[in-house]
C-alpha positions as CSV (number, residue, x, y, z in Angstrom):
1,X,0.0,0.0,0.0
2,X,2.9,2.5,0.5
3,X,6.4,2.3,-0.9
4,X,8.7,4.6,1.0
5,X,11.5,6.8,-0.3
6,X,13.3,9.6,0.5
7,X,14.1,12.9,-0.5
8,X,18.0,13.0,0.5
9,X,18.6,9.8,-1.4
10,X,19.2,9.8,-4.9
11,X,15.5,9.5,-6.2
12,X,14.7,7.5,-9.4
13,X,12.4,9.7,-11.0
14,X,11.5,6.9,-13.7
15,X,10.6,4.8,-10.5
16,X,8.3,7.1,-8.9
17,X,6.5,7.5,-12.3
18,X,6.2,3.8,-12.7
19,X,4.6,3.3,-9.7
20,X,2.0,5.9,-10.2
21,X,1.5,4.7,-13.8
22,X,0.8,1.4,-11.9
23,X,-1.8,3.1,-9.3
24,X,-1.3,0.4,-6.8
25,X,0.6,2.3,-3.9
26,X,1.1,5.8,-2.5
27,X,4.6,6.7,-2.4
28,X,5.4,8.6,0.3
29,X,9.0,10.9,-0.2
30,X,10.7,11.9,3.4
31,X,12.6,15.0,3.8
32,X,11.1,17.0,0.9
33,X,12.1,20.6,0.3
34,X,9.6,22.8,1.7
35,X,9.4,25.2,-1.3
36,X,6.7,26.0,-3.5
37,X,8.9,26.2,-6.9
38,X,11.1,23.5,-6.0
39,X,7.7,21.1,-5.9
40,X,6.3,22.7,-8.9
41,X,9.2,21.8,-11.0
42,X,9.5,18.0,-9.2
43,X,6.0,17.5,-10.2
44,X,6.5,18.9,-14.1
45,X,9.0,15.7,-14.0
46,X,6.4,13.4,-13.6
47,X,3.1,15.2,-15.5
48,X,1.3,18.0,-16.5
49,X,0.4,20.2,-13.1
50,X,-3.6,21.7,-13.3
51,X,-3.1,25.6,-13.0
52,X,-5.2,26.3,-9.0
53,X,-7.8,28.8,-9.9
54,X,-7.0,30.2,-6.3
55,X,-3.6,31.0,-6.5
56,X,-3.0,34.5,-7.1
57,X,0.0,34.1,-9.1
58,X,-1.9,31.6,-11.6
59,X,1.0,28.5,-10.4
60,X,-0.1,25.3,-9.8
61,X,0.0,25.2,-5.5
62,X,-3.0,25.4,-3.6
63,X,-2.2,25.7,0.3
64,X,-4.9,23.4,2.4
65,X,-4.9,25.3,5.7
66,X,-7.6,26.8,7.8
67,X,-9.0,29.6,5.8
68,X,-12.2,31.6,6.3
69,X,-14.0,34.6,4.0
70,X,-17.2,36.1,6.2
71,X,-16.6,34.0,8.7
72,X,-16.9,31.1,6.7
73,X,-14.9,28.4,5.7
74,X,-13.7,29.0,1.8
75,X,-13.8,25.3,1.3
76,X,-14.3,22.0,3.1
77,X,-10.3,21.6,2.4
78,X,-9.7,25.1,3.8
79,X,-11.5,24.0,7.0
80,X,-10.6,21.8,10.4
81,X,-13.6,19.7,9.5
82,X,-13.1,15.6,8.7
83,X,-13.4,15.3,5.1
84,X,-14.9,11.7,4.0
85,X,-13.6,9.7,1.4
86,X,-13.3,11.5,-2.0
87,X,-11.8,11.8,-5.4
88,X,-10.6,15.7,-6.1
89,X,-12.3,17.0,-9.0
90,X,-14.5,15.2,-10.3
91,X,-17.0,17.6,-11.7
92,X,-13.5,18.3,-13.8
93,X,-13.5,17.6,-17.8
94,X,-10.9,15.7,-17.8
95,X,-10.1,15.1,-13.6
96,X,-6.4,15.0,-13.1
97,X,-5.5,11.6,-12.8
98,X,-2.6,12.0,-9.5
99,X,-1.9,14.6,-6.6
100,X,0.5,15.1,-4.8
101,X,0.4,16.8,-0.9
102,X,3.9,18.2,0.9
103,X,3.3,18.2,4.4
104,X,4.8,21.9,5.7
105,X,3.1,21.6,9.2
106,X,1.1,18.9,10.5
107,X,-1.5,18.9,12.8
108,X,-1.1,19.0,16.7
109,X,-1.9,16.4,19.3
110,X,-1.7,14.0,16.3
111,X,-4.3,15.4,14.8
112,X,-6.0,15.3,11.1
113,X,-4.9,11.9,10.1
114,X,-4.8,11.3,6.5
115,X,-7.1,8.2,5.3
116,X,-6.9,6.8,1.8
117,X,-8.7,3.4,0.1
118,X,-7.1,2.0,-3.0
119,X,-9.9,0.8,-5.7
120,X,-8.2,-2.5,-5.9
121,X,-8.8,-3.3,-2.5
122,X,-12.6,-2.1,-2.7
123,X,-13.0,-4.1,-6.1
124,X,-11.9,-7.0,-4.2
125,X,-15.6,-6.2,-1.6
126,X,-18.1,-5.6,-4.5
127,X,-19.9,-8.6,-6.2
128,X,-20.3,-8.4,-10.5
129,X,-23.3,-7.2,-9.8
130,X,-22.4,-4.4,-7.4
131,X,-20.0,-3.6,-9.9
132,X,-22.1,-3.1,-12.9
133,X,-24.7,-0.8,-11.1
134,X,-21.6,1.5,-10.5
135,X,-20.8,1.6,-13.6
136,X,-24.4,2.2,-15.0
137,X,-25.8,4.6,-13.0
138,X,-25.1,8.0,-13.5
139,X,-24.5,10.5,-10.6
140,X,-24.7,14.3,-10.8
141,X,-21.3,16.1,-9.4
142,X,-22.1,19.6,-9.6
143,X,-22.8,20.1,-13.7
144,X,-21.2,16.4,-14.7
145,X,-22.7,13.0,-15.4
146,X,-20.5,10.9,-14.1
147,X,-20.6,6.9,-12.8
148,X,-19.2,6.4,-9.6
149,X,-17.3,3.2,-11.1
150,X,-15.7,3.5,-15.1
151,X,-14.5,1.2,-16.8
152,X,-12.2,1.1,-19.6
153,X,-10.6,-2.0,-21.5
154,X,-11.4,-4.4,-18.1
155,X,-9.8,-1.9,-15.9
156,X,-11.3,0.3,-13.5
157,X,-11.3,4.1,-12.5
158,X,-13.3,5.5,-9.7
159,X,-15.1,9.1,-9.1
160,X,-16.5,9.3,-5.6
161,X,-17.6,12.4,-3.9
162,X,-20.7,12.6,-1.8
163,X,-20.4,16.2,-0.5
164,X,-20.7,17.5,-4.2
165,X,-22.9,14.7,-5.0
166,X,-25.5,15.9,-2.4
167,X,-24.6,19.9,-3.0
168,X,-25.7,19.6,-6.4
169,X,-28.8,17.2,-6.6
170,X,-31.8,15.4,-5.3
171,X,-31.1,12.1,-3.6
172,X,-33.6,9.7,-3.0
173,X,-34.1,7.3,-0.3
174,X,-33.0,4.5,-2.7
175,X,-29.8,6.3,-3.6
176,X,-29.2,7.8,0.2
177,X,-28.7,3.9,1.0
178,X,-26.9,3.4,-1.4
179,X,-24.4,5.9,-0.8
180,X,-24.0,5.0,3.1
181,X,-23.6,1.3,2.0
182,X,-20.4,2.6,-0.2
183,X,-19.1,5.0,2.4
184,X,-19.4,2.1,4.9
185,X,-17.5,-0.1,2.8
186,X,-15.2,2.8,1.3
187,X,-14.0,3.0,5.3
188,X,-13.6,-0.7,6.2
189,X,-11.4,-0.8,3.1
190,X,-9.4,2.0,3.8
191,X,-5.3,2.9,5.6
192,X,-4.6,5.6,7.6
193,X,-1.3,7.7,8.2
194,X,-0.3,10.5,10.3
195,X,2.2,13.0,8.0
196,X,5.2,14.6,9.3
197,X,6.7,17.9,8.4
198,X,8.5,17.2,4.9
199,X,6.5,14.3,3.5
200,X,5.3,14.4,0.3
201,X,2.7,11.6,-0.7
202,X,1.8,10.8,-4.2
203,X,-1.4,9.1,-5.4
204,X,-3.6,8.6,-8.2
205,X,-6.5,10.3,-7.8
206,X,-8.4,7.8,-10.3
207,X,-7.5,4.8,-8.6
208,X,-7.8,5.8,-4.7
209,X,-9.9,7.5,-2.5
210,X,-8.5,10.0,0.2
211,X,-9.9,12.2,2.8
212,X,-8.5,13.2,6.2
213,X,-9.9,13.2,9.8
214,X,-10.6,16.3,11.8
215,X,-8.4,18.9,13.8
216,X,-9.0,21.8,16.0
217,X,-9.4,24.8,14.8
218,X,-6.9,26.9,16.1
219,X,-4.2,24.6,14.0
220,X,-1.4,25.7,12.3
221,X,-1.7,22.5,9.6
222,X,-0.3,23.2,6.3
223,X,-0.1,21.0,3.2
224,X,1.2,22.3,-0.2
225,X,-1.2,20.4,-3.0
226,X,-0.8,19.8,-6.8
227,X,-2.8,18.1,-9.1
228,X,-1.7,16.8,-12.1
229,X,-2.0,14.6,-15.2
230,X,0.0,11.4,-16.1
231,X,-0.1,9.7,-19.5
């Protein structure tokens, strides 16, 4: 589930962009320089970074840290709140395939506990029968029509979001159960690590679910995100 590298070693760039072609483990990188530009330019190594709407000098770096506008949160990821299970972007045309999170400041009291569930491992749960209702119904994220489960030449991607899911339509009793069945299953399936300052963890963002637990408020946590596309 996690291969293990580090940052002061001589890092094989080819490796790292293997394993997330693969999409089978997170690779975690120790002792990563703490600088925006430094990971922008790692990242170009291994894809094509997504421009982040909300950085005002139009990079690719979106700092997940506390952050309020009216006294309210500007996003579930800029708040202490836990944040379930979830793929990023997936109301996106195309959603980046991988992200990538430097830790700059963790959470205190061991707080905020990153959670991830790898679609092989939840494949491995779900009858044929589960799986082809996830890949024939369609859900509504936001302004897309999107299956929860695609599949593509006997291989499967996921898209999995429930907050924007039930933001942006009408869910029915049926559907409701649905949903808390996955979510129930998304959690038994799932690993959980506590990041240190300097770790960078890679991950496709097609082929694993991540979210994070809660923290208090008054935190300093800070993680430096990218999102990006591999071919």
């Amino acid at each position: 589930m996690l291969i293990k590298l580090d940052h002061t070693a001589t890092l094989n760039i080819q490796e790292v962009r293997h394993q997330l072609h693969l999409g089978k483990q997170l690779v975690l990188i120790k002792n990563f320089p703490l600088d925006d530009l430094y990971l922008e330019n790692f990242i170009l190594k291994l894809g094509k970074p997504v421009l982040e709407a909300r950085n005002i000098k139009g990079k690719s770096v979106f700092d997940v840290e506390v952050s309020k506008h009216n006294d309210f949160f500007k996003s579930i990821a800029n708040s202490n709140l836990d944040f379930p299970l979830h793929t990023d972007c997936s109301d996106f045309h195309p959603i980046p395939n991988s992200i990538a999170m430097l830790c700059v400041e963790p959470a205190h009291k061991k707080q905020g506990i990153s959670h991830f569930a790898l679609l092989a491992t939840i494949l491995d749960t779900l009858s044929d029968a589960e799986k082809k209702e996830l890949v024939q119904k369609q859900w509504t994220f936001r302004n897309k029509q999107r299956p929860i489960l695609l599949q593509e030449n006997n291989t499967y991607k996921i898209c999995y979001d429930r907050i924007t899911i039930e933001s942006f339509s009408e869910v029915s009793p049926k559907d409701l159960e649905l949903l808390n069945k996955l979510d129930t299953l998304f959690i038994a399936s799932s690993f959980s690590m506590l990041l240190e300052k300097g770790d960078l963890i890679l991950f496709r963002n097609d082929l694993m679910l991540h979210g994070r637990g809660g923290f208090d408020i008054d935190t300093k946590r800070l993680l430096k995100r990218v999102r990006f596309q591999i071919d």
